[in-house]
Backbone as a chain_set.jsonl record, in Angstrom:
{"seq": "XXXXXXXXXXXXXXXXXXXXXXXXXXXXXXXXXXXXXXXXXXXXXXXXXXXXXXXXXXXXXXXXXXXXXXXXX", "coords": {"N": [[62.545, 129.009, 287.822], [62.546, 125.666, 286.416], [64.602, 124.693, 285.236], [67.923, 124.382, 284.502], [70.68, 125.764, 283.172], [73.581, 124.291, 281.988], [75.833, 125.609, 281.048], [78.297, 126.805, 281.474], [79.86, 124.471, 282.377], [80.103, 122.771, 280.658], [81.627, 124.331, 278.957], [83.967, 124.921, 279.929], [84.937, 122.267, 280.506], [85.339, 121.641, 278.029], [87.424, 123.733, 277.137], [87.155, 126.054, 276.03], [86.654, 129.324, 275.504], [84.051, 132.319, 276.378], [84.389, 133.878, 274.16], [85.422, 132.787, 271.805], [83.585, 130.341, 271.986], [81.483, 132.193, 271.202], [82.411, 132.934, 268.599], [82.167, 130.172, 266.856], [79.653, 129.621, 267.338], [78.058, 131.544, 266.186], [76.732, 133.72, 267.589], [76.351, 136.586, 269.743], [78.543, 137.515, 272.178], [77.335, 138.764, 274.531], [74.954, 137.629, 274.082], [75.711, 134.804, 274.575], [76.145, 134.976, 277.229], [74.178, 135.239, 278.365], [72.774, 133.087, 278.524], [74.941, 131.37, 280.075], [75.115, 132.361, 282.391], [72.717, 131.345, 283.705], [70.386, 132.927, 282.972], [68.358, 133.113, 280.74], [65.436, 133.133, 279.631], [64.068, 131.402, 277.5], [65.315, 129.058, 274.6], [66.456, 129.405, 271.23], [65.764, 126.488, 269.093], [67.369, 126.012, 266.838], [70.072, 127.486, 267.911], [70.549, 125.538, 270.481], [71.105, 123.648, 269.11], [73.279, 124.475, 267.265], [75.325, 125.085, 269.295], [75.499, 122.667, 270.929], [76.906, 121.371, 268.553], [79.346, 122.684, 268.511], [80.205, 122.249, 270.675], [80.952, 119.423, 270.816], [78.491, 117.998, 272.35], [75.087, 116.38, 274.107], [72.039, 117.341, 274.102], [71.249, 117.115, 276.422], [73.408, 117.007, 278.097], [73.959, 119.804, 278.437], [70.984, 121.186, 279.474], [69.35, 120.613, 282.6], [67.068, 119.791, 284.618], [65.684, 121.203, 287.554], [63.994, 120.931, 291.144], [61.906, 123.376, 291.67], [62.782, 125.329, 294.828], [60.286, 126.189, 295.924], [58.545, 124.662, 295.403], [59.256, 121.899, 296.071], [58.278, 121.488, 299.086]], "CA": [[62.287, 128.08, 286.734], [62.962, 124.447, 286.864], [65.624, 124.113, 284.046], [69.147, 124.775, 284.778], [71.745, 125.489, 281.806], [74.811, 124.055, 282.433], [77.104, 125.766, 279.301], [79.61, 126.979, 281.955], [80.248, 123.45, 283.034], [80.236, 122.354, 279.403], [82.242, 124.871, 278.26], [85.209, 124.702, 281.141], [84.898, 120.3, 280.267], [86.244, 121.707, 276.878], [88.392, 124.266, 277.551], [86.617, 127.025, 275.437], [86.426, 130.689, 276.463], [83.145, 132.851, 275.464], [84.43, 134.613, 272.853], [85.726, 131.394, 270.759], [82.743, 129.299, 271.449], [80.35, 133.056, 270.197], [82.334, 133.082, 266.99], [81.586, 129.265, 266.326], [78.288, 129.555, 267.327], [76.942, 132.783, 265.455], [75.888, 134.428, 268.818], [76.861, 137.304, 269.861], [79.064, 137.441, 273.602], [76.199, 139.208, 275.411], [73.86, 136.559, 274.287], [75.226, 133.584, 275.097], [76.735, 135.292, 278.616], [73.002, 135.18, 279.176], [72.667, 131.613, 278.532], [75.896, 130.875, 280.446], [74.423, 132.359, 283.647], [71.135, 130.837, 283.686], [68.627, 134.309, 283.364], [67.852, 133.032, 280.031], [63.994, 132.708, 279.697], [64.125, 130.848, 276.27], [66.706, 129.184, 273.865], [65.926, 128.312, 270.224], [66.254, 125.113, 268.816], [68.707, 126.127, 266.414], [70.939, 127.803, 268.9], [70.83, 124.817, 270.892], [72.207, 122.897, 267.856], [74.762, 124.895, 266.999], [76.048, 125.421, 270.657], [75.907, 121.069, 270.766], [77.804, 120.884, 267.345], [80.669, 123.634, 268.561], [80.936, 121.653, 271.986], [80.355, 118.338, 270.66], [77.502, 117.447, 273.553], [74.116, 115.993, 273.712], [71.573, 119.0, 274.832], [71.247, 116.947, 277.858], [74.485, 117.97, 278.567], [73.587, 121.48, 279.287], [69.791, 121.465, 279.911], [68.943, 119.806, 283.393], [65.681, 119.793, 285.341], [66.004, 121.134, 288.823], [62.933, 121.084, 291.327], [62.214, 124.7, 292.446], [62.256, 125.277, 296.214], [58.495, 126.332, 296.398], [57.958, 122.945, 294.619], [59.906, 120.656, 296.878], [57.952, 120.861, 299.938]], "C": [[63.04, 126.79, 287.004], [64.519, 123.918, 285.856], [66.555, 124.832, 284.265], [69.992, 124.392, 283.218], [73.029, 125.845, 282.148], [75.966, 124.563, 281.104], [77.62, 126.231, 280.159], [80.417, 126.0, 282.173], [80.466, 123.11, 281.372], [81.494, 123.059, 278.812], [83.775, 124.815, 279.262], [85.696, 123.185, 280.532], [85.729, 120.93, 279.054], [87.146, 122.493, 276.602], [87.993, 125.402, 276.467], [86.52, 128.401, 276.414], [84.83, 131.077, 275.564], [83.233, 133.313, 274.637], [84.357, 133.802, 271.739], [84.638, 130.827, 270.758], [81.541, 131.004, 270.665], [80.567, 132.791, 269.453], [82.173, 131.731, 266.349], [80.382, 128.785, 266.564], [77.424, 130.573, 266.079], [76.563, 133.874, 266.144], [76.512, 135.022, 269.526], [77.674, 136.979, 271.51], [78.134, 137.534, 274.625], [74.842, 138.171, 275.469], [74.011, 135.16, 275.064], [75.91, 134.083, 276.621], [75.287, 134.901, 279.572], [72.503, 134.006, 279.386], [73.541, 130.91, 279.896], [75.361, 131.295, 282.088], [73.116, 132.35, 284.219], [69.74, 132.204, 284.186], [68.306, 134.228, 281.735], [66.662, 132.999, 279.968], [63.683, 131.573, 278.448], [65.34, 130.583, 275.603], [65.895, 128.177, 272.585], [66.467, 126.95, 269.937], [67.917, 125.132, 268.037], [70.392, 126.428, 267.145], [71.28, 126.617, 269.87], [71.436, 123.796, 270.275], [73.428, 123.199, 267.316], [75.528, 124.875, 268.251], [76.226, 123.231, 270.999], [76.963, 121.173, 269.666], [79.024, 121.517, 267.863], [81.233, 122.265, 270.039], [80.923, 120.304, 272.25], [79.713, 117.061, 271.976], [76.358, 117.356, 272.952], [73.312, 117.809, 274.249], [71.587, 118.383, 276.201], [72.397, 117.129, 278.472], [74.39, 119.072, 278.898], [72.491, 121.667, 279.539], [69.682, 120.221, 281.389], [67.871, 120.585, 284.573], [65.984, 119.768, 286.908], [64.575, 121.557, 289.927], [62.955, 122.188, 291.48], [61.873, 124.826, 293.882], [61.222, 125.049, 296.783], [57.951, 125.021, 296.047], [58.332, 121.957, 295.295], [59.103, 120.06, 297.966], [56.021, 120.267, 299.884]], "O": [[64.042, 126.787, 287.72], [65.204, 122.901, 285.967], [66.313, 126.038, 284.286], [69.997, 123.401, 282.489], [73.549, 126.918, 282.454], [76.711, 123.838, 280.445], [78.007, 126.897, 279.199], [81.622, 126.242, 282.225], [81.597, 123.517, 281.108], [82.335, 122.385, 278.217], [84.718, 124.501, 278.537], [86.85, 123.062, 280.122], [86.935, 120.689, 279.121], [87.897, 122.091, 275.713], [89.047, 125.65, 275.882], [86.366, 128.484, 277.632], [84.439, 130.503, 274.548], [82.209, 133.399, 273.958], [83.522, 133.928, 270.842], [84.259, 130.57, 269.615], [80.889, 130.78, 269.645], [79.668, 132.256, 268.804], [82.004, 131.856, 265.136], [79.991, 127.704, 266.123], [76.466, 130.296, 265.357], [76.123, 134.883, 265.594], [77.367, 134.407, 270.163], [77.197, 135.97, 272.029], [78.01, 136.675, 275.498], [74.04, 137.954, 276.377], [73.207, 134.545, 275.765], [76.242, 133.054, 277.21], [75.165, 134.512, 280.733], [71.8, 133.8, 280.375], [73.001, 130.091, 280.639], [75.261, 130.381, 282.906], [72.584, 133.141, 284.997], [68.85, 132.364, 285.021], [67.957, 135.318, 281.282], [66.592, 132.348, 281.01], [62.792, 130.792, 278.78], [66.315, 131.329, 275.704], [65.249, 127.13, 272.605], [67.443, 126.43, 270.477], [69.008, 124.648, 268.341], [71.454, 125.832, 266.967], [72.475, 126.638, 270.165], [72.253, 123.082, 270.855], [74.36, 122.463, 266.989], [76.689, 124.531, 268.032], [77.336, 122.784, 271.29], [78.099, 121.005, 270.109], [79.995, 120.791, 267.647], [82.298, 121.667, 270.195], [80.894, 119.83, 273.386], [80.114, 115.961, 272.355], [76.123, 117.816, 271.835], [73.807, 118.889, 274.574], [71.928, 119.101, 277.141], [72.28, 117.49, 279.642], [74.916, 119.321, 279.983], [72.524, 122.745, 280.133], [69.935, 119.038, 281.164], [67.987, 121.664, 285.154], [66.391, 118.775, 287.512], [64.002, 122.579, 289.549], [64.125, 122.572, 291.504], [60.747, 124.472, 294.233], [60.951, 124.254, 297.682], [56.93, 124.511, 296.508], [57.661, 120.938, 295.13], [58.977, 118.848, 298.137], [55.565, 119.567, 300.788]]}, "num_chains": 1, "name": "protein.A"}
């Protein structure tokens, strides 16, 4: 998939661990672990709002568009 989610890099920039940013998100450890190492398939809107408001970033801060190999050449 072409979309890379950078919330490890986000979350390191602020000095947050996963547990602290779950309980000011709402979302459980296991969920956003799945976020945090990009095998997410989907992320709601809301979740992406709350996870901006806790880490005060844009979303383009953690969503970025990467070509995929098969796509490059």
């Amino acid at each position: 998939m072409g979309i890379r989610i950078n919330l490890n890099v986000m979350m390191a920039k602020r000095r947050i661990g996963l547990t602290e940013l779950s309980d000011k998100v709402g979302i459980s450890p296991a969920n956003l672990s799945i976020l945090k190492n990009n095998k997410a398939r989907a992320i709601r809107f809301s979740t992406l709002d709350a996870i901006c408001r806790a880490l005060d970033c844009q979303p383009g801060d953690l969503l970025e568009f990467v070509e995929d190999e098969a796509d490059g050449s």
